[in-house]
C-alpha positions in Angstrom: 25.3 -60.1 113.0 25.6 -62.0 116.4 26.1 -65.6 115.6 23.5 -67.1 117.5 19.5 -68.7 117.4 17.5 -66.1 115.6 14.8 -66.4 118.4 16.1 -66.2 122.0 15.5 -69.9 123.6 13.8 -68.4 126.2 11.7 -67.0 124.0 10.9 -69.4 121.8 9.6 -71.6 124.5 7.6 -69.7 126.7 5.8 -68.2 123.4 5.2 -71.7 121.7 4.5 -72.9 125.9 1.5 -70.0 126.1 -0.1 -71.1 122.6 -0.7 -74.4 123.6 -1.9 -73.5 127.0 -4.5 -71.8 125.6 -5.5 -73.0 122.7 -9.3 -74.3 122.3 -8.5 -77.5 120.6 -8.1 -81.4 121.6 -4.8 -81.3 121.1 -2.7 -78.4 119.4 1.2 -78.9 118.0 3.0 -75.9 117.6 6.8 -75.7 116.2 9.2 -73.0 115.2 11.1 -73.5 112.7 14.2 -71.4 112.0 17.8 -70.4 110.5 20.4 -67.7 110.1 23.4 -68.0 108.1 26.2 -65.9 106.5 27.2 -66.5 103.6 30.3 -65.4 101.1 30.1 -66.0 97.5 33.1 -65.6 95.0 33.9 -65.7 91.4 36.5 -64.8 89.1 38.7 -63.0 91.6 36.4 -61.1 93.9 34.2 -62.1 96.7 30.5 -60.6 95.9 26.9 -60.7 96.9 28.2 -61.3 101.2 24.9 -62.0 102.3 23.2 -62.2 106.0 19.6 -64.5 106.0 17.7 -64.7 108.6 14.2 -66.8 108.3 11.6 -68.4 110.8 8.4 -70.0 110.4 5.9 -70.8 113.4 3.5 -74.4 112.5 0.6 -75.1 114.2 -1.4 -78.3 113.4 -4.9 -78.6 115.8 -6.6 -81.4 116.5 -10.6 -81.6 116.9 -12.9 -84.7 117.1 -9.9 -86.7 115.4 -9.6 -83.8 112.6 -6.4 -81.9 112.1 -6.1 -78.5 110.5 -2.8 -76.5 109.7 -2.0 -72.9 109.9 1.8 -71.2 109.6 2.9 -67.6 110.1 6.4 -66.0 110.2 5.6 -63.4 112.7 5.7 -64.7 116.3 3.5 -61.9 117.4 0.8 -63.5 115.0 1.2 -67.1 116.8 -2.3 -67.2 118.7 -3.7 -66.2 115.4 -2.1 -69.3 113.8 -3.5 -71.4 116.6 -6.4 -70.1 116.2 -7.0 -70.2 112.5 -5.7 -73.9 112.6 -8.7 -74.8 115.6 -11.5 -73.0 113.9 -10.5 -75.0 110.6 -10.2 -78.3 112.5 -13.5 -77.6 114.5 -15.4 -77.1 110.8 -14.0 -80.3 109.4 -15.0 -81.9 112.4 -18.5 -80.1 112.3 -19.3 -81.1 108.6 -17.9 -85.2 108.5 -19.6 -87.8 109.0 -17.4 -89.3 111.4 -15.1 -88.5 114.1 -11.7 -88.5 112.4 -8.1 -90.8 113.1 -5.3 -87.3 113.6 -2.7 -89.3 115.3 -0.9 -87.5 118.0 2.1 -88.4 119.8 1.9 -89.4 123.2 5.5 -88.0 124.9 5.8 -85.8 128.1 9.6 -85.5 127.6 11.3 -81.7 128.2 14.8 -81.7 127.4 17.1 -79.2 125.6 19.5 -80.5 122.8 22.4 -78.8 121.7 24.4 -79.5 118.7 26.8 -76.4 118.7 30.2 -76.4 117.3 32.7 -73.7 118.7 34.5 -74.4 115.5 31.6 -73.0 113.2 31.2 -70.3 115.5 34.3 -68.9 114.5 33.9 -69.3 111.1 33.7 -65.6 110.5 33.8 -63.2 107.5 37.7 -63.1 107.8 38.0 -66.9 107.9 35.2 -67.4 105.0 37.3 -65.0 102.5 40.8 -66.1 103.1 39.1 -69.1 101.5 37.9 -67.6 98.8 41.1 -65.7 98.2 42.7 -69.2 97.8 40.6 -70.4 95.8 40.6 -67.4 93.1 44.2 -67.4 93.2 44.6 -71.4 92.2 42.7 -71.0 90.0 44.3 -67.9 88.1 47.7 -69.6 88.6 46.3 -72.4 86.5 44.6 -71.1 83.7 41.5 -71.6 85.3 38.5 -69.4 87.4 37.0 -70.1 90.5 33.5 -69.8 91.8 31.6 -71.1 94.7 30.4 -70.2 98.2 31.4 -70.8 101.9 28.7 -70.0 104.8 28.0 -71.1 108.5 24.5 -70.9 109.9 22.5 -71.6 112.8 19.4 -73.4 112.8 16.8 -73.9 115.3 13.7 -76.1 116.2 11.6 -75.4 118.9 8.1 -77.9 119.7 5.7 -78.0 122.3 2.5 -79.7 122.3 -0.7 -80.0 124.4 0.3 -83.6 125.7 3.5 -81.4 127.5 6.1 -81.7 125.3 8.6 -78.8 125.1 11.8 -79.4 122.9 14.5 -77.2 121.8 17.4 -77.7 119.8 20.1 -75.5 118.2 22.7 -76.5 116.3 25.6 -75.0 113.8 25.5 -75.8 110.2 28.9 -75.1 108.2 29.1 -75.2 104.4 31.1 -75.0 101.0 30.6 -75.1 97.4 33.4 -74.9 94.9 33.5 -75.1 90.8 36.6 -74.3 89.1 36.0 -73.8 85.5 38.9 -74.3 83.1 37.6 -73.4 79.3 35.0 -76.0 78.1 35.6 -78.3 81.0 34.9 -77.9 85.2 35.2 -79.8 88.1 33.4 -79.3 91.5 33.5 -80.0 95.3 30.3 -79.6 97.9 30.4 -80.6 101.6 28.0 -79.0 104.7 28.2 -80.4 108.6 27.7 -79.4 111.8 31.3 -78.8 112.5 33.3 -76.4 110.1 36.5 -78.2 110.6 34.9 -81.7 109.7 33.8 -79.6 106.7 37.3 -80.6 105.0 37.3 -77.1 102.7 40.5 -76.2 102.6 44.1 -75.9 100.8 44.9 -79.4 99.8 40.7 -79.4 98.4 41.1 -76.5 96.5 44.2 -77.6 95.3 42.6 -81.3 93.9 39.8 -79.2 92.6 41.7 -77.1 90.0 43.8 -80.0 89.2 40.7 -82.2 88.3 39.3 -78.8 86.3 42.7 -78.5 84.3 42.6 -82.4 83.2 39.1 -81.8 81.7 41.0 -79.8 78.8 39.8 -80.7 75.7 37.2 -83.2 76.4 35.4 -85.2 74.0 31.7 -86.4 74.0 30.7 -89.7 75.2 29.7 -92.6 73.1 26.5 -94.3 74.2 26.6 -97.0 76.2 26.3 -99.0 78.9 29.7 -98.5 81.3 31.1 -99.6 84.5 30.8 -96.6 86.6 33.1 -94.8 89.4 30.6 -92.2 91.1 32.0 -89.8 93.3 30.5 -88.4 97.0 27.8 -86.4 95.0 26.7 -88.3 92.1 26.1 -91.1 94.2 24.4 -88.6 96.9 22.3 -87.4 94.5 20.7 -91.2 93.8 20.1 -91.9 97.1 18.1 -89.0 97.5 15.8 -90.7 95.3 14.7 -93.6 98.1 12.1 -91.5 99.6 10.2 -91.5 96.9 10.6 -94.9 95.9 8.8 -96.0 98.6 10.8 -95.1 101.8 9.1 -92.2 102.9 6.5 -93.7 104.9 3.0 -92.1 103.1 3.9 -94.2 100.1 4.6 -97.4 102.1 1.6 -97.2 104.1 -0.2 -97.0 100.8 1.4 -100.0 99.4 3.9 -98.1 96.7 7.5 -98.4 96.5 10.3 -100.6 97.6 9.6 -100.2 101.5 6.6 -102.8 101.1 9.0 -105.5 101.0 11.0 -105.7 103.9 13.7 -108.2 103.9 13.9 -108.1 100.3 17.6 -107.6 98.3 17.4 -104.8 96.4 21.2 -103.9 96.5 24.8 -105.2 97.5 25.1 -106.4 100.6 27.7 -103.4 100.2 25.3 -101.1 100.4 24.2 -100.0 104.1 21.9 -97.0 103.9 20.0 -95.2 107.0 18.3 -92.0 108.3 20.3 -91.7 111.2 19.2 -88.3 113.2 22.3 -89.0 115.7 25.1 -89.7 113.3 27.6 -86.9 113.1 27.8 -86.6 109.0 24.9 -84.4 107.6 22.6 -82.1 109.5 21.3 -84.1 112.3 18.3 -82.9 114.8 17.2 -85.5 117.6 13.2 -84.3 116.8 10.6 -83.5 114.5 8.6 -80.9 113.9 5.9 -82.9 116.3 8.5 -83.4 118.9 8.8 -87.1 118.9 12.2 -88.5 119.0 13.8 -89.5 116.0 14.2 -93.1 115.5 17.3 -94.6 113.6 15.4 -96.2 110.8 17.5 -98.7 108.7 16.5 -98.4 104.6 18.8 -100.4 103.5 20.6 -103.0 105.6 23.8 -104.9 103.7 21.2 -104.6 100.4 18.2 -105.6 102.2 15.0 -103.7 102.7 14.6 -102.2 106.3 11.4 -100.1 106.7 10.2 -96.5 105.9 10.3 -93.3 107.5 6.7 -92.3 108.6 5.2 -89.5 111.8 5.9 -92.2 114.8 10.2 -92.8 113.8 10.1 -89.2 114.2 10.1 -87.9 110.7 7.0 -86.1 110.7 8.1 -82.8 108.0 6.2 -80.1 106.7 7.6 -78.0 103.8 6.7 -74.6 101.9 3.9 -75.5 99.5 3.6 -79.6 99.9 1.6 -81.8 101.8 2.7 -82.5 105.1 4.2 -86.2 105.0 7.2 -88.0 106.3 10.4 -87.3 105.2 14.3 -88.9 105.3 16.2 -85.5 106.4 19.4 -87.0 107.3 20.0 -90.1 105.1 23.4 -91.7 105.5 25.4 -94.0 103.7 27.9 -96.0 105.9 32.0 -95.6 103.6 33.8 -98.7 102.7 37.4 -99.3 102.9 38.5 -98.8 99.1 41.3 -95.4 99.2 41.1 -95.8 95.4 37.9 -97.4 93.4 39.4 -96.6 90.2 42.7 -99.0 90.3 40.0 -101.7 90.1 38.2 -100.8 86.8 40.0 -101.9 83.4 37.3 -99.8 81.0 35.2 -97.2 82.6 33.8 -93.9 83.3 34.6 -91.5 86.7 31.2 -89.7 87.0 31.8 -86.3 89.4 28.1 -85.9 90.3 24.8 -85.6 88.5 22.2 -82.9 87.6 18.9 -81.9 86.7 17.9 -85.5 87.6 14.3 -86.5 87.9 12.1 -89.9 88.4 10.6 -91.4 85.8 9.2 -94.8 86.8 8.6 -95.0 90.6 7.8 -98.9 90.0 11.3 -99.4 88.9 13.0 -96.9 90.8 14.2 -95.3 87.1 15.4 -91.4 87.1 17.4 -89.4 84.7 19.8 -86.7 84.6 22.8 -85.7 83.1 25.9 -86.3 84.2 28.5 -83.0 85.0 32.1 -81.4 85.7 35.0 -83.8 85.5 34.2 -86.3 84.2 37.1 -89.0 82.4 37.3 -92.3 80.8 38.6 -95.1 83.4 41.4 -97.3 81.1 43.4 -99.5 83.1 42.9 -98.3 86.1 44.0 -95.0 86.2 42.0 -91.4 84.5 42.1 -91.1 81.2 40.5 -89.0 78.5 38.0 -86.4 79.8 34.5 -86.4 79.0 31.7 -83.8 78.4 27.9 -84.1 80.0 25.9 -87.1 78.6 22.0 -87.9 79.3 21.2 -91.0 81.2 18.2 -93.3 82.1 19.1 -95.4 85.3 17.0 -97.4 87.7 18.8 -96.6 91.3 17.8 -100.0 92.8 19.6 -102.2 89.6 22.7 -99.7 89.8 23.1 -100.6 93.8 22.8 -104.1 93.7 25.9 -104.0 90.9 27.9 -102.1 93.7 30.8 -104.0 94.1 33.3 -101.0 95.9 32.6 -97.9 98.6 34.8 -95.5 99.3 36.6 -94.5 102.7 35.4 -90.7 102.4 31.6 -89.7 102.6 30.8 -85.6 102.0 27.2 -84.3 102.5 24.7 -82.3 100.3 21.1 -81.0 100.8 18.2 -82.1 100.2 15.6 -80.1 98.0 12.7 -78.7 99.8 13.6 -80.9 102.8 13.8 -78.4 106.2 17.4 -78.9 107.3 17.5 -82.2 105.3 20.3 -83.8 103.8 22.2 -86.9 102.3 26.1 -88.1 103.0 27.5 -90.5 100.4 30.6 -91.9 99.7 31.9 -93.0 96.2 31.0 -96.1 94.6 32.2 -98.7 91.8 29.3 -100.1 90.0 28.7 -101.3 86.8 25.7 -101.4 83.9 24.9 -97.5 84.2 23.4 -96.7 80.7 24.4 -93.1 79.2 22.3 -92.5 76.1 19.2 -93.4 74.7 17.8 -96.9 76.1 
């Protein structure tokens, strides 16, 4: 397919321009949402299951008396119906409360065009996506070991216009790669995505360090319980700050007094730890806008361990995802690196941690989740890998793990975000220390 926006620019605007104009509403929202990507998935030693995906979704949110109503379709012929739909359900809230409601809507006139294209993602064809692959499988064979993962570019697109004359467009490129090498009852794994494919970092010298980390996880033994000092790599500590939205830093639980974000100024973490949703740093998936076309705000979470604020509609973060209430949302949380090349040569009796999964919260007060811990994983003894390790359950609060952070690593690498539209978190690794593996 042609690498380009799904819906023509042109297009897009003019179509979400005439909806507004006529819609019979206070005020009427209306914003396209949409992707297509390529994808090429391997395994043992062929590529299969090459797939093209192309999706869209159009958004409208109506305004009457103070009442909002929302209505979606993914055909853009049915837009005027959506509009529609969502003002006759906003007119009959209106009609039947007993007070004119408190919709906020964003007061901007701005029209501007953003563009966050890579020329380097462009070109990262089918050709260029399966010579990839190829090296991949054939490391790993030479090893002992087999190879599975996926490499892909997309581009996504957001289009906004509103009834107070906003009309925003952005496209941008999206470039990204999985990789697990599996090496009898052991693994080890590598994920990045970006904007830009060759600021992806997928490529010999990562597929070469990936089957090396698989082949040391021979043999590996099962973990005592315990609590350990903890080396957490780009993902594992990704997947834990994925967490702070819903300990309070998405901005519907602040506003109702839950969560972390209540407290600004407050330490929760090392004054290592500098954590933000920045919508105009390069790492992750940034888009300047929301889905109501405000600007995105930088909004500071954590500042040197200290609570900053949450996320809420006026930063910019306004979000609307398949089958949850509409609420704000981090979508491109980053974590600043550190300076340490090697957190490991600092830790006398330890545990390297690849990344975590199936995790999930269990006490939003204390900001505890669990999981499991996964791929290569290795005893730390005097500073250097030792012993390999399988899986082990753990029970963690996030907020006592970063304020133990005493190390951050010079490299950060990027994952997605669940059920987040074109969301995502960029970690680097961290030393910390009092992570509990086993019952508590």
């Amino acid at each position: 397919m042609d690498f380009a926006a799904p819906v023509d620019p042109a297009r897009a605007t003019g179509l979400l321009a005439d909806a507004v104009r006529t819609a019979e509403a206070d005020h009427v929202d209306v914003a396209l949402l949409a992707r297509a990507g390529e994808y090429t998935r391997f395994a043992g030693d062929r590529v299969h299951q090459p797939q093209d995906i192309t999706e869209q979704q159009v958004v409208v949110r109506a305004v009457v008396d103070g009442h909002a109503a929302r209505a979606a379709t993914s055909a853009l012929d049915r837009v005027p119906d959506a509009v529609r739909r969502a003002t006759a359900l906003a007119r009959g809230l209106a009609r039947t409360a007993a007070a004119p409601g408190s919709a906020w809507t964003p007061r901007h006139h701005d029209t501007d065009d953003h563009l966050l294209w890579h020329d380097d993602t462009a070109a990262f064809d089918a050709p260029a996506r399966i010579a990839i692959a190829a090296e991949a499988m054939t490391r790993a064979r030479r090893a002992g070991s087999t190879a599975a993962g996926m490499v892909g570019r997309a581009v996504t697109q957001l289009a906004v216009a509103s009834s107070t004359g906003a009309l925003r467009h952005a496209v941008a490129t999206e470039a990204t790669g999985s990789l697990t090498v599996g090496d009898r009852d052991g693994s080890a794994h590598w994920a990045n995505l970006h904007r830009s494919r060759d600021a992806l970092g997928l490529d010999a010298e990562t597929v070469a360090d990936t089957v090396a980390r698989a082949v040391r996880t021979r043999g590996r033994e099962p973990l005592p319980h315990g609590t350990y000092t903890v080396v957490l790599g780009p993902e594992a500590t990704g997947e834990l700050l994925g967490f702070l939205g819903v300990l309070g830093f998405d901005g519907g639980l602040a506003g109702a007094g839950v969560g972390a974000a209540t407290t600004p100024g407050r330490r929760v973490a090392s004054d290592l730890v500098t954590v933000a949703d920045d919508a105009s740093h390069p790492f992750g998936l940034p888009i300047p806008f929301d889905v109501l076309g405000t600007s995105k705000a930088v909004v500071p979470l954590i500042t040197a361990g200290l609570v900053g604020g949450p996320v809420t509609d006026r930063t910019g973060h306004a979000h609307v995802a398949r089958e949850a209430v509409p609420s704000p949302v981090a979508a491109n949380v980053v974590m600043g690196p550190g300076a340490e090349r090697d957190l490991v040569a600092g830790v006398a009796n330890g545990l390297f941690v690849e990344r975590f999964w199936y995790t999930r919260l269990v006490d939003r007060r204390t900001g505890t989740i669990t999981g499991v811990s996964r791929d290569a994983c290795f005893r730390i003894m005097d500073g250097e890998l030792a012993d390999p390790v399988r899986g082990a359950r753990f029970t963690q609060s996030v907020l006592d793990l970063l304020a133990t952070v005493d190390g951050v690593g010079d490299v950060v690498r990027a994952q997605p975000v669940m059920n987040v539209w074109n969301g995502s978190v960029t970690a680097p690794a961290i030393r910390a220390h009092g992570f509990r593996f086993g019952p508590r």
